[in-house]
C-alpha positions as CSV (number, residue, x, y, z in Angstrom):
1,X,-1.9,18.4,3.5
2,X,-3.0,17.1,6.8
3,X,-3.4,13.7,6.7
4,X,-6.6,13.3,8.3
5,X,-8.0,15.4,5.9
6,X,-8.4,12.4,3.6
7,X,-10.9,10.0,6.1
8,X,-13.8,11.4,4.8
9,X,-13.2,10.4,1.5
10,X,-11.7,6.7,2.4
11,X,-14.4,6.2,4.4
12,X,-17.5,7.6,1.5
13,X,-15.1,5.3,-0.8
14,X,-15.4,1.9,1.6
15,X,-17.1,-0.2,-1.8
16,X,-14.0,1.4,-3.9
17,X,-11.5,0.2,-1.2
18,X,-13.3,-3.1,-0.4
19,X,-13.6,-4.0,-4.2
20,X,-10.5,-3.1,-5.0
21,X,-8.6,-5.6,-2.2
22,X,-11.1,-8.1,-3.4
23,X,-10.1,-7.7,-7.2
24,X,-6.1,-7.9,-6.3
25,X,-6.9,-10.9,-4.1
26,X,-8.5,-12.7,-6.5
27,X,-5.0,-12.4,-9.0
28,X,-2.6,-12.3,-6.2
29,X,-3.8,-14.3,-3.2
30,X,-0.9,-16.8,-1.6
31,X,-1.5,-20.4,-1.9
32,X,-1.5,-21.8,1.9
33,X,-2.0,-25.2,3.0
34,X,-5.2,-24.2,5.0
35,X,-6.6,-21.6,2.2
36,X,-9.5,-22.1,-0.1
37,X,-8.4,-19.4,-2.7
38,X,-10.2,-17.4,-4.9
39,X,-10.4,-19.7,-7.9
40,X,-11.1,-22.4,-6.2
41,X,-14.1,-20.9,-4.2
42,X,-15.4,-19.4,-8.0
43,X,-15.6,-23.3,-8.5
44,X,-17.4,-24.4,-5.3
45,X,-15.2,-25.4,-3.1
46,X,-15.9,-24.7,0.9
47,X,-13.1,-24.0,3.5
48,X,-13.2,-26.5,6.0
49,X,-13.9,-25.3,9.1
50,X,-11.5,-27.2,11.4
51,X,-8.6,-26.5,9.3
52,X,-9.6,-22.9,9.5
53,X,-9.3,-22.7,13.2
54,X,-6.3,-25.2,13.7
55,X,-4.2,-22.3,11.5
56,X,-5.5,-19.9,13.1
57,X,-4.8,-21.0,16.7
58,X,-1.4,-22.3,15.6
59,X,-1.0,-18.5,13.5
60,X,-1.2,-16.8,16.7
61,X,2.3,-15.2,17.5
62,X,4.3,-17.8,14.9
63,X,5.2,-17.3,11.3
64,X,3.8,-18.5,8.2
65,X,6.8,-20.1,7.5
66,X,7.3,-21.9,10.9
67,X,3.5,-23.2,11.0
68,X,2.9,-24.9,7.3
69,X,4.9,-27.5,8.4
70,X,3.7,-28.3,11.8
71,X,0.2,-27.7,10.6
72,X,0.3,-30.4,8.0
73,X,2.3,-32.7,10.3
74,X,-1.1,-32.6,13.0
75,X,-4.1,-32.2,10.3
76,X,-2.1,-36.0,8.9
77,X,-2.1,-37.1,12.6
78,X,-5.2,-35.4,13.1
79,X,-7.6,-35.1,10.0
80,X,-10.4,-34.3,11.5
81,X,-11.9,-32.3,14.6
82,X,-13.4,-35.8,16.2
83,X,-9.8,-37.5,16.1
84,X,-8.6,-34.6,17.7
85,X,-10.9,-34.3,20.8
86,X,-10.0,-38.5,20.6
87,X,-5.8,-38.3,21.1
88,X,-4.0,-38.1,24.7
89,X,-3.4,-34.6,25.5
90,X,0.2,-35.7,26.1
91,X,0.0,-36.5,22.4
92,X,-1.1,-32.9,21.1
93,X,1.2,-31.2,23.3
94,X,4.0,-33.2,21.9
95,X,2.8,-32.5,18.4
96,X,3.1,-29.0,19.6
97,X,6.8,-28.9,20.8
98,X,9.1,-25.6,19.3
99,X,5.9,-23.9,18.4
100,X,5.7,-21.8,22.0
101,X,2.6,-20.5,24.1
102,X,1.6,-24.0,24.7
103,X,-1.3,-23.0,26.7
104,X,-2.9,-22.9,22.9
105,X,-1.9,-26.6,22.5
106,X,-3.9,-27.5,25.7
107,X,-7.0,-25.2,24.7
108,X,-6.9,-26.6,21.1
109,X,-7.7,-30.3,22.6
110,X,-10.2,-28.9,25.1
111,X,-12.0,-26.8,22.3
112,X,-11.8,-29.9,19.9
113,X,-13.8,-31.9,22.9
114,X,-16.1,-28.8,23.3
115,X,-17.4,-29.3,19.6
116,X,-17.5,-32.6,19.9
117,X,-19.3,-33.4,22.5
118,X,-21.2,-29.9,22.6
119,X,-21.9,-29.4,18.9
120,X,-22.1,-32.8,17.2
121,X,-18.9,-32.6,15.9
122,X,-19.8,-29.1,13.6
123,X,-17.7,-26.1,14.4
124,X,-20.7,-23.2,15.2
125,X,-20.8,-20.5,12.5
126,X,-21.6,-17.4,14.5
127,X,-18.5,-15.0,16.2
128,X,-21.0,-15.3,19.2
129,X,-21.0,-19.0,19.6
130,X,-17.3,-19.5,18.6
131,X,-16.5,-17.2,21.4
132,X,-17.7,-19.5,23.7
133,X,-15.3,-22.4,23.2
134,X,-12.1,-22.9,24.9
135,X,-8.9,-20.8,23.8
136,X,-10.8,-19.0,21.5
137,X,-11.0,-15.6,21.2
138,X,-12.3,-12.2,19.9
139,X,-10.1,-12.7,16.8
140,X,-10.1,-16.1,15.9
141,X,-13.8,-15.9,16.6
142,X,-14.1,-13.6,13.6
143,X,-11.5,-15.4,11.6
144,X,-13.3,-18.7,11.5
145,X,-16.6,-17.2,10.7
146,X,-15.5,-15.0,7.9
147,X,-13.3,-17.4,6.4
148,X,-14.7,-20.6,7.2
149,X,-18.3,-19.5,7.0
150,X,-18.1,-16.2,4.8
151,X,-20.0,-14.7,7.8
152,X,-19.4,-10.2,7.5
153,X,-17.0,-10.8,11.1
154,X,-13.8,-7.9,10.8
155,X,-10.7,-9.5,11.1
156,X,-7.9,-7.5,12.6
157,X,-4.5,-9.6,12.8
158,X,-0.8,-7.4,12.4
159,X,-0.8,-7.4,8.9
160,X,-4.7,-5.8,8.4
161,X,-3.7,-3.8,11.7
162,X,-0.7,-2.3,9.6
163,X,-2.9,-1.8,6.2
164,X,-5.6,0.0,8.3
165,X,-3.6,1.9,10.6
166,X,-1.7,3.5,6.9
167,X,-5.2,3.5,5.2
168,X,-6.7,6.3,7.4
169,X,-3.3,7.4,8.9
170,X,-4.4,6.3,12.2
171,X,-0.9,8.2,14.5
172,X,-2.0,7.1,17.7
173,X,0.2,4.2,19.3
174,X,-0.5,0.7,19.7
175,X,-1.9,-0.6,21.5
176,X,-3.9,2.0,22.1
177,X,-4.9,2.5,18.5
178,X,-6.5,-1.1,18.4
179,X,-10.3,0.0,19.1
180,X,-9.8,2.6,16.5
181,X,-8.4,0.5,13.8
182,X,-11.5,-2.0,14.2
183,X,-13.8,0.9,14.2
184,X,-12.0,2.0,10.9
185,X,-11.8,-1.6,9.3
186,X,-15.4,-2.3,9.9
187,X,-16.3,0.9,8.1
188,X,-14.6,-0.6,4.7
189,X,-15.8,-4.4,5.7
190,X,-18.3,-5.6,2.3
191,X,-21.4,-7.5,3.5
192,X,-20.2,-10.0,0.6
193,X,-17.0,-12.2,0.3
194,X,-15.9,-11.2,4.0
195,X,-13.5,-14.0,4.1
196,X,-11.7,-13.2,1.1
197,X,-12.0,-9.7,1.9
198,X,-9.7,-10.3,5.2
199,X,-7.4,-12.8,3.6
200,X,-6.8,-10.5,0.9
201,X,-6.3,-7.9,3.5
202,X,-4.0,-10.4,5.0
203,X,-1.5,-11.0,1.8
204,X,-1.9,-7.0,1.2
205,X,0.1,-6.8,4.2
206,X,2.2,-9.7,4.2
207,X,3.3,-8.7,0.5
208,X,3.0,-5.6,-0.5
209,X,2.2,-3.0,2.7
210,X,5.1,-4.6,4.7
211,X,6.5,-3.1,8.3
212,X,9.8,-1.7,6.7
213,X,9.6,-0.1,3.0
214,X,6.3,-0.9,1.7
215,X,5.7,-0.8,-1.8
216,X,3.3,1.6,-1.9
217,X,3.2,2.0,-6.1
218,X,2.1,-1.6,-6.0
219,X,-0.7,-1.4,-4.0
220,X,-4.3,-1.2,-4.9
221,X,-5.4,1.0,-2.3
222,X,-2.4,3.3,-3.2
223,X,-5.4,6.1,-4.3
224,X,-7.3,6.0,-0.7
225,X,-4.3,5.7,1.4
226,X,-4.0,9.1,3.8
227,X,-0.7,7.6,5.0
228,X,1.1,7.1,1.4
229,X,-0.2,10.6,0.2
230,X,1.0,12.4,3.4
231,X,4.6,10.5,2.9
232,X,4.3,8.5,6.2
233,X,3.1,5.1,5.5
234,X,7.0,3.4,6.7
235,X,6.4,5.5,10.2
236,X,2.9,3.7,11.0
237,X,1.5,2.0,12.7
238,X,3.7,3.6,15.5
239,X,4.2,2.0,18.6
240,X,4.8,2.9,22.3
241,X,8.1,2.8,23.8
242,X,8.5,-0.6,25.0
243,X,10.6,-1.6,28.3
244,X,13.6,-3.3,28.1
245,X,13.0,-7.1,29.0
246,X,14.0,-8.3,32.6
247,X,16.3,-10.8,33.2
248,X,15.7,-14.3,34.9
249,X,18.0,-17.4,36.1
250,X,17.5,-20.4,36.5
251,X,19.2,-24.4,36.5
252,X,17.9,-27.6,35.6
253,X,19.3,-31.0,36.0
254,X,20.1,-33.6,33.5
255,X,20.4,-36.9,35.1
256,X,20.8,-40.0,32.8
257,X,20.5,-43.5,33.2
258,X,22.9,-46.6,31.8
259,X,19.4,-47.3,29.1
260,X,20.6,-43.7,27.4
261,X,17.8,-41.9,29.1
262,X,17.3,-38.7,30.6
263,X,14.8,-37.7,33.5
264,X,12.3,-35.3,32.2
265,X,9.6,-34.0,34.7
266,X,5.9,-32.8,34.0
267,X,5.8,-28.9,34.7
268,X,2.2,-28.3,36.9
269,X,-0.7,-27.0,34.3
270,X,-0.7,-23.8,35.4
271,X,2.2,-21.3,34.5
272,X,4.5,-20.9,32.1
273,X,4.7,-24.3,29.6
274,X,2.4,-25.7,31.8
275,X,1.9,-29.2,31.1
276,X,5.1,-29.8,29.3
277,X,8.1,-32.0,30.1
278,X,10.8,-30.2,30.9
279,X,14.4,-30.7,32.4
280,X,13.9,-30.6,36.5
281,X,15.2,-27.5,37.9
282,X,15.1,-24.6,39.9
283,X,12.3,-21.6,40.1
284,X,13.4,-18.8,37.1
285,X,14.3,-15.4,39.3
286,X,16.0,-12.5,38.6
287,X,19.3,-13.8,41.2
288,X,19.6,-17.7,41.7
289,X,19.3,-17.6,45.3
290,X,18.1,-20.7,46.0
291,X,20.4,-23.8,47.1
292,X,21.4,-25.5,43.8
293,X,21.6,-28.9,45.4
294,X,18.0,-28.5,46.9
295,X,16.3,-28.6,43.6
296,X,18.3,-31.3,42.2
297,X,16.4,-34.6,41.5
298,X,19.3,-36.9,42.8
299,X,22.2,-36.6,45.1
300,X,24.5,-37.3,42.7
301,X,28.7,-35.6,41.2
302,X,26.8,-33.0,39.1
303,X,28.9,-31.1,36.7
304,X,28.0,-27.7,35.1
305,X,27.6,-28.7,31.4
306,X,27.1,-24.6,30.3
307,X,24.6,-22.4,29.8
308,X,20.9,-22.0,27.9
309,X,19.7,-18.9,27.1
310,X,16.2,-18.3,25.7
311,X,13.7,-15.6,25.4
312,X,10.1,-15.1,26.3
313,X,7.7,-12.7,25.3
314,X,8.6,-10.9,29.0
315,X,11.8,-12.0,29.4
316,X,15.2,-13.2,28.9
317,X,16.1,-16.2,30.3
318,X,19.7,-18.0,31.0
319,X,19.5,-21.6,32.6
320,X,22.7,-23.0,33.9
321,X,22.6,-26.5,33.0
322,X,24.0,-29.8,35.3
323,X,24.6,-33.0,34.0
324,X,25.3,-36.4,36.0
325,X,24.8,-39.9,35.9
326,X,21.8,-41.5,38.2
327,X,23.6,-43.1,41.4
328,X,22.7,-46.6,42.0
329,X,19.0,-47.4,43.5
330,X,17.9,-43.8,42.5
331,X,13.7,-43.7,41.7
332,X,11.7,-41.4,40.0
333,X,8.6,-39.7,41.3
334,X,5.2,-40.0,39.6
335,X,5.5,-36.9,38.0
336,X,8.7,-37.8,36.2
337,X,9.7,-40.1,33.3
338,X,12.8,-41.9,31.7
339,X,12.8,-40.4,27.8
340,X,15.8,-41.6,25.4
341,X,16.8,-37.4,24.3
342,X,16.0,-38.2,20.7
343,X,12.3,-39.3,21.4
344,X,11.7,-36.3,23.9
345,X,9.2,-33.4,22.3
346,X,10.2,-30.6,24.7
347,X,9.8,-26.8,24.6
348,X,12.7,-24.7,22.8
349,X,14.0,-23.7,26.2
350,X,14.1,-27.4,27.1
351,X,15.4,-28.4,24.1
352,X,18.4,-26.1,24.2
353,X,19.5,-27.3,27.9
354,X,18.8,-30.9,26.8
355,X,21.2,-30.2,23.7
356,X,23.5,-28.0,26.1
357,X,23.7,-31.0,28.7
358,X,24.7,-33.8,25.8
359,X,27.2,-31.4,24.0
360,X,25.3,-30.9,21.0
C-alpha cells in the first residue's frame, strides 16, 4: 500500500495521535535537570522560565548527556537570569569551554541583559516577543513558550523531526523536508498541554523512534504511523548526500614563562570561537602557506611538539603545534594573557594543542 495513502487518516486522527503521546508521556517521560514532568505539573508546579531557555540554548547541537552537567555547573554559578546578565562575559564564556558554537555563549549573556534591562527581569511569554532577543531563534522561541509557558508554539527539534517525518512518511530529504514536517506537526499540535505534548514528542524520539532500529512495537503511535505500516520507518527521515568535509591547517604557538604559564591570546569577536582564548597561531587554510615564524608571538628555539586534529561542523582541522620557552625581556600585547594550563578554559581545539604542547 502506498504510503501516503495513510495521511488522511493521521491527519482526521490528530486528537488520537496527540492524546496518545500525551498519555505515554505522562508514564514514560525522562527525568531531566531542567524538566518539570508530568506528575509534578498534575501537582502545580511551573517550569521556570530561565532554566527553560538556558537548556535549550545549551541543547542546541550537544547531547543530553554532555549538557546535564555543564548546565547545573552554570544554573549553581548562575541561579537566576539577573545574576547572569550581572557576570563578566569572560566568565560565561569560560563556563562555556568544551561545549562548542560559542557564539551561543556570547548571545546567552547578551539575551540575559536583554530581559533584564528590557523586560524587568521576566522572560516574555509569546514566540513573537522571544524572537526578538539576542541568539534566539525560530525554535527556541517555541520551545520556551510551550514548555515554559504551555503556550500551543510547534516544537520541531531532530528527535520530533524524525517522529514526524515516519508519522506521515514524509520521503523528501532534509533539509528540504523541514517546512513540510512543521506543516505536518502543527496539524497534530493539541491547543492543551503543548509543552508536554513536545517533550513527550521529544523522549518518543530519544527512546523509542530512534535514528537506527526503532522500536516500532513499543510505540504509541505505532497504529497512525504511514512509515511503520509501509516497512520504512529505519529509511526516514532521509537525508541529502552530504559533501565530504574540506581540510584546513593551521599552527599555533605555545610559549611558556619560568611562573608555569602559557600565553593564551583573545581570538577577535567575530569568526570562528570568537571571543575565546586560544593558543596564538596562524590563519586555518587549506595549504600552510604562510611564513611559520611570522605568526609566532616571540622570536624564540621553537620546537614542533606534534599535531592537533579537530573537527568542525565544515571542516577538518590539523594544527601543528610549537612549543618554546619566552626569551628574556619578551612582553605580551594587550590582547594576550599569562594562564597557568590548568586554570585555562579553552575551546576543545585549544585544549588539544595546549595538551599536545605539554605532552599530555
Amino acid at each position: 500500500m502506498n504510503a501516503m495513502a495513510f495521511d488522511g487518516r493521521v491527519e482526521k486522527n490528530s486528537g488520537a495521535i496527540s492524546r496518545a503521546v500525551l498519555r505515554w508521556y505522562d508514564r514514560h517521560a525522562r527525568e531531566l535537570p531542567w524538566r518539570v514532568g508530568p506528575k509534578a505539573r498534575r501537582d502545580g508546579a511551573r517550569p521556570d522560565p530561565y532554566a527553560v531557555w538556558l537548556s535549550e540554548i545549551m541543547l542546541q547541537q550537544t547531547t543530553v548527556a554532555t549538557v546535564a552537567p555543564r548546565y547545573a555547573a552554570y544554573l549553581a554559578r548562575w541561579p537566576t537570569v539577573k545574576a547572569l546578565a550581572a557576570a563578566p562575559l569572560d566568565d560565561v564564556l569560560g563556563e562555556w569551554a568544551g561545549l562548542g558554537y560559542y557564539a551561543r555563549a556570547r548571545n546567552l549573556h547578551k539575551c540575559a541583559a536583554a530581559v533584564v534591562n528590557d523586560h524587568g527581569g521576566e522572560f516574555p511569554d509569546t514566540e513573537e516577543v522571544l524572537r526578538a532577543l539576542p541568539g534566539v531563534g525560530a525554535y527556541t522561541a517555541a520551545a520556551v513558550a510551550a514548555i515554559a509557558f504551555d503556550r500551543r508554539a510547534v516544537v520541531v527539534d531532530g528527535n520530533i523531526e524524525r517522529v514526524v517525518a515516519r508519522l506521515f512518511a514524509i520521503e523528501t530529504p532534509l533539509p528540504a523536508a523541514k517546512a513540510e514536517i512543521k506543516a505536518r506537526a502543527d496539524a497534530i499540535w493539541p491547543s492543551r498541554r503543548s509543552g508536554d505534548f513536545a517533550q513527550g514528542l521529544m523522549d518518543l524520539g530519544a527512546g523509542v523512534c530512534r535514528p537506527k532500529s526503532p522500536s516500532c512495537l513499543l510505540c504509541p503511535l505505532a497504529d497512525h504511523c504511514a512509515a511503520a505500516k509501509a516497512g520504512i520507518a529505519g529509511e526516514l527521515p532521509r537525508k541529502a548526500v552530504r559533501k565530504p568535509k574540506p581540510q584546513r591547517r593551521g599552527a599555533v604557538f605555545a610559549l611558556t614563562n619560568g611562573r608555569g604559564e602559557m600565553l593564551f591570546e583573545r581570538r577577535a569577536e567575530k569568526g570562528l570561537l570568537g571571543g575565546m582564548f586560544g593558543l596564538p597561531g596562524t590563519e586555518w587554510a587549506a595549504d600552510l602557506a604562510e611564513e611559520i615564524s611570522v605568526s609566532a608571538p616571540a622570536s624564540a628555539p621553537w620546537r614542533k611538539a606534534g599535531e592537533a586534529r579537530h573537527t568542525f561542523t565544515h571542516f577538518h582541522l590539523t594544527l601543528d603545534v610549537y612549543s618554546a620557552q619566552a626569551p628574556k625581556g619578551f612582553r605580551r600585547n594587550g590582547n594576550q594573557k599569562w594562564i597557568k594550563p590548568a586554570d585555562a578554559k579553552l575551546p576543545t581545539v585549544f585544549d588539544k594543542a595546549m595538551r599536545c604542547a605539554l605532552g599530555l
